[in-house]
N, C-alpha and C positions, 0 to 999 in steps of 0.2 A: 187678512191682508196677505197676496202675495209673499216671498218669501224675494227680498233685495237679488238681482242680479247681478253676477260677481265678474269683475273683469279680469282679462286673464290675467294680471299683475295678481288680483286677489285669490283666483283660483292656486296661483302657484305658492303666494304664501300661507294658504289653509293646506295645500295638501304639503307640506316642508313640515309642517307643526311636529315636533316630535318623531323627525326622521332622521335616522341616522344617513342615510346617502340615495339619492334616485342616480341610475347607472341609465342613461346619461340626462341630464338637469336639459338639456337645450334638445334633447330628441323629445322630452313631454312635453316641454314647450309648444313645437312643431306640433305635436298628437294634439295639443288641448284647440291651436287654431286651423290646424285641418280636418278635425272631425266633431263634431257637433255633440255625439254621447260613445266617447270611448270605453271601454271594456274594460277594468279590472277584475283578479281572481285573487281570490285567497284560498289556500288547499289545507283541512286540518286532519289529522289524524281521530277519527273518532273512536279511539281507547281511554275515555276515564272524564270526568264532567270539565264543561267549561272554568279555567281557570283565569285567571288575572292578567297572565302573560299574553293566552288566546284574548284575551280583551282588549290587548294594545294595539292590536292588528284589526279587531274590530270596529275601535275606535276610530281608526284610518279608513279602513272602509265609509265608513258614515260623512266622513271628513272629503272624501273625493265622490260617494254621493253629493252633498250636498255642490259639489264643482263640478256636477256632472254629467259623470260618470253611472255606466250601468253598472252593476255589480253581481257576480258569480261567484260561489262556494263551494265548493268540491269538497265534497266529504270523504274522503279517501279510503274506503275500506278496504279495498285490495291494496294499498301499501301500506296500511297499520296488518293488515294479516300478514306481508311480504317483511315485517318491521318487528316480527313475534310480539304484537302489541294483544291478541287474546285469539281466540279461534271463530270461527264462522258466525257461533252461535249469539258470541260472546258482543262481537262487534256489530252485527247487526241490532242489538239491541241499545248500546252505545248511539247508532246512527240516528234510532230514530227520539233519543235523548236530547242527544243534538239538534234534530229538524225543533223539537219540543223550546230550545233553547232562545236558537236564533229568534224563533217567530216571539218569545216572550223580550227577546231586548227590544223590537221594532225594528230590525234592520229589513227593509223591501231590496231582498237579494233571490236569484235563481238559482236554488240549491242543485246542483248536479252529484249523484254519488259515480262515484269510478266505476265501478263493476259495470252501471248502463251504457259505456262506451271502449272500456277499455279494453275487452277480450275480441275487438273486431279486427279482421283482418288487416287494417292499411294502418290502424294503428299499434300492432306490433309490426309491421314491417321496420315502421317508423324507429320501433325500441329497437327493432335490432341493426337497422340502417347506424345507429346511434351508438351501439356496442362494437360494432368492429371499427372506428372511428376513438372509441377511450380506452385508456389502459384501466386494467385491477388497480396499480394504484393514486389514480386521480378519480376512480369509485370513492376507493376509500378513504382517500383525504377530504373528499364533499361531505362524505357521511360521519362525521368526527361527533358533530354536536347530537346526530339527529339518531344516528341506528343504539337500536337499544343493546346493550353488552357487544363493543364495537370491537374489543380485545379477541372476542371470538365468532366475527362478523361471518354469515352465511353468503352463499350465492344469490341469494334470495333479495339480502339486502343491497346487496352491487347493482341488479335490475332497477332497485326503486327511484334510483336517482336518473337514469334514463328515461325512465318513465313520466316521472315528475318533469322532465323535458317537452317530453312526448304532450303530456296534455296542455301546455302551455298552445300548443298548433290545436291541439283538435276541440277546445275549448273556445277558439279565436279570437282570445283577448290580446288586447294592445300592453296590458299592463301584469309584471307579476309581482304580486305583495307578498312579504313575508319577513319574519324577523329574520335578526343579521344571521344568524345557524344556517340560513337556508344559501347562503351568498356566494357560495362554492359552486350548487348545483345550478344556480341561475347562470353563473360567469360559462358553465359547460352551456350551457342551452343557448348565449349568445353568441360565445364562439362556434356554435355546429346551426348557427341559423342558418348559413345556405343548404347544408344537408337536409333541413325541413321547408326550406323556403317558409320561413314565418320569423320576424322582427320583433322583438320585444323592449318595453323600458323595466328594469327590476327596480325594486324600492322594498328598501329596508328601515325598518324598524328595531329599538332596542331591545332586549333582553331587560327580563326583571329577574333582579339576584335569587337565587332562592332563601327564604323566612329562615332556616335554617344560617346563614352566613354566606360568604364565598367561596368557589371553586365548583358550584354549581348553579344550572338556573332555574329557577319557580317550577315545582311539579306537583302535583296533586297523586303522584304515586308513593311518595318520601311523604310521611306522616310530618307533618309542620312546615312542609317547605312551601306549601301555596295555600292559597282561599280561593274558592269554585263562586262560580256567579252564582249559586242558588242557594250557599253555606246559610244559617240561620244567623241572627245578631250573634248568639251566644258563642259561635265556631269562631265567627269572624274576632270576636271578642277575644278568646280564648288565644289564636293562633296568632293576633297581631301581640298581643303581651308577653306571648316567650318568644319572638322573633327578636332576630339578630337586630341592633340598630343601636351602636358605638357613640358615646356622646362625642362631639364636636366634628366626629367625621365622617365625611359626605362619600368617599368613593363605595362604591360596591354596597352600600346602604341601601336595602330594598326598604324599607320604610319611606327613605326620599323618593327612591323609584316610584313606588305609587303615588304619590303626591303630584310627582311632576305630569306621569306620563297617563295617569286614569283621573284623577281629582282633580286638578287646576283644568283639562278640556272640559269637564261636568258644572265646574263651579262657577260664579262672578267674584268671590273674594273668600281665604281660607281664613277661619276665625279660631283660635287656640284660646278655649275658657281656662285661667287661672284663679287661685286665690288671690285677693289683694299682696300677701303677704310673700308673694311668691313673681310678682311682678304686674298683679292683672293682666286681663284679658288683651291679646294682641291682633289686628286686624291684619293680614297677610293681601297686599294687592296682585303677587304672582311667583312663581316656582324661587326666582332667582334672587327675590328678598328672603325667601323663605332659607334658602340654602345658605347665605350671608347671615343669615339670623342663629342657623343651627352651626353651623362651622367656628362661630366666633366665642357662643357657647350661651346666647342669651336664649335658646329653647333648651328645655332638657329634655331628652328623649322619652321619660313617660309622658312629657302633655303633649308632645308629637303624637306617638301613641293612641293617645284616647282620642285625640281632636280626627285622625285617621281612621279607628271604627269609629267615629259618628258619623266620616263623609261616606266608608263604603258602606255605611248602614242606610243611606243616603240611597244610593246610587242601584243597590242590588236587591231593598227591599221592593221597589215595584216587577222588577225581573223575576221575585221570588215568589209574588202576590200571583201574577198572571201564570209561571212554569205549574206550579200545583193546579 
């Protein structure tokens, strides 16, 4: 059976699912009933495997496929080399990790890597039309979240976020997706849209904390601070039980993070198996009983826990079955 036809009322509330802001709400509107299959891009750095965070953004992709949407990925190797993210050798072998990655979730996206268009002449024009147009420091206030060791940021890194402009035009999408870190360099790409003559809508997604606690977000560099879509049960096992996750409280708790923003889109209902003796078993119908349930303090954070690796055990062992 065909797959329901969404109208755009529905289109607008699948692709809002877990968004932190579309920049502007009433110009995707306009994009969804003036173009038939608009264009969105997600750009990732391919230094180090697909993690959990990279999956929230994936997730959205699949989400505005299905309202759609064509879909483009940009594998960024020249600005994870531009990012001191590894060297030539190192990254390219990353990329084709990557390609190995995507094609095992199922996402039917047009992988573009950077190097195949970015060293042409109209598109550095572009980067540099772009650079004498911003200052050094609204470079480096873009690049807060994103440039690695930012305390001692190169020239290198200042280029990236121009660049990251740059292909938003020469990629010709309507849409840029990206978690909220990226929200600086998109606000620069729509304010210098007449300097490229190309319009964009940005859409943001959230941040998952990183496993480690607060004051950083999910990385798979920092030993404990993420899980990779390919981790085996026993990792995922391992790295969700010494993860940070404070009984009764919700803020900055990546434990809830995954629940809300990867497991409740995967799932029909979240089931937390107890002992009799401990409450039995509890039937979750969506993120926001769930959060009411844990904040009040009738879940304890290890059956959160184990009920959490059963769903990404769930979710990433077929990802794992078809990557190998």
């Amino acid at each position: 059976m065909a797959d329901k036809k969404l109208t755009t009322d529905e289109k607008i509330e699948l692709i809002k699912r877990n968004v932190v802001e579309i920049i502007t709400e009433e110009e995707l509107k306009d994009l969804i009933k003036k173009k038939k299959n608009p264009f969105v891009y997600c750009g990732y750095e391919p230094s180090g495997a697909m993690h959990l965070g990279h999956f929230v953004t994936i997730l959205k992709l699949m989400d505005l496929q299905k309202a759609g949407f064509k879909i483009k990925i940009l594998l960024a190797d020249v600005h994870a080399f531009l990012n001191k993210k590894g060297n030539e050798k190192q990254i390219k072998k990353e990329v084709e990790n990557w390609k190995k990655t995507i094609k095992a979730i199922g996402l039917k996206a047009e992988i573009v890597l950077g190097s195949d268009f970015q060293f042409k002449k109209e598109y550095q024009l572009d980067v540099m039309r772009l650079a004498q147009k911003s200052t050094i420091n609204r470079g480096l206030r873009s690049m807060q979240e994103i440039a690695r060791d930012i305390e001692n940021a190169t020239i290198s890194q200042l280029w990236y976020p121009l660049m990251q402009v740059a292909d938003i035009k020469h990629l010709g999408v309507d849409v840029a997706l990206g978690g909220l870190e990226q929200r600086k360099i998109h606000m620069i790409g729509r304010e210098m849209s007449k300097e490229l003559n190309h319009e964009f809508v940005a859409m943001h997604t959230p941040l998952i904390t990183s496993l480690k606690g607060p004051g950083s977000k999910m990385s798979k560099s920092v030993q404990g601070s993420g899980i990779s879509v390919t981790d085996s049960k026993s990792e995922i096992e391992k790295t969700i039980r010494e993860s940070y996750c404070p009984q009764n409280i919700v803020k900055d708790n990546p434990i809830l993070q995954i629940t809300k923003l990867i497991i409740f889109p995967n799932v029909k209902k979240f089931l937390i198996n107890r002992q009799e003796k401990f409450g039995g078993n509890i039937k979750i119908k969506n993120y926001l009983e769930l959060e009411a349930l844990y904040s009040s303090g009738k879940i304890h954070p290890l059956d959160l826990k184990n009920a959490v690796v059963n769903y990404l055990e769930e979710i990433i062992a077929p990802i794992r079955k078809k990557w190998k």
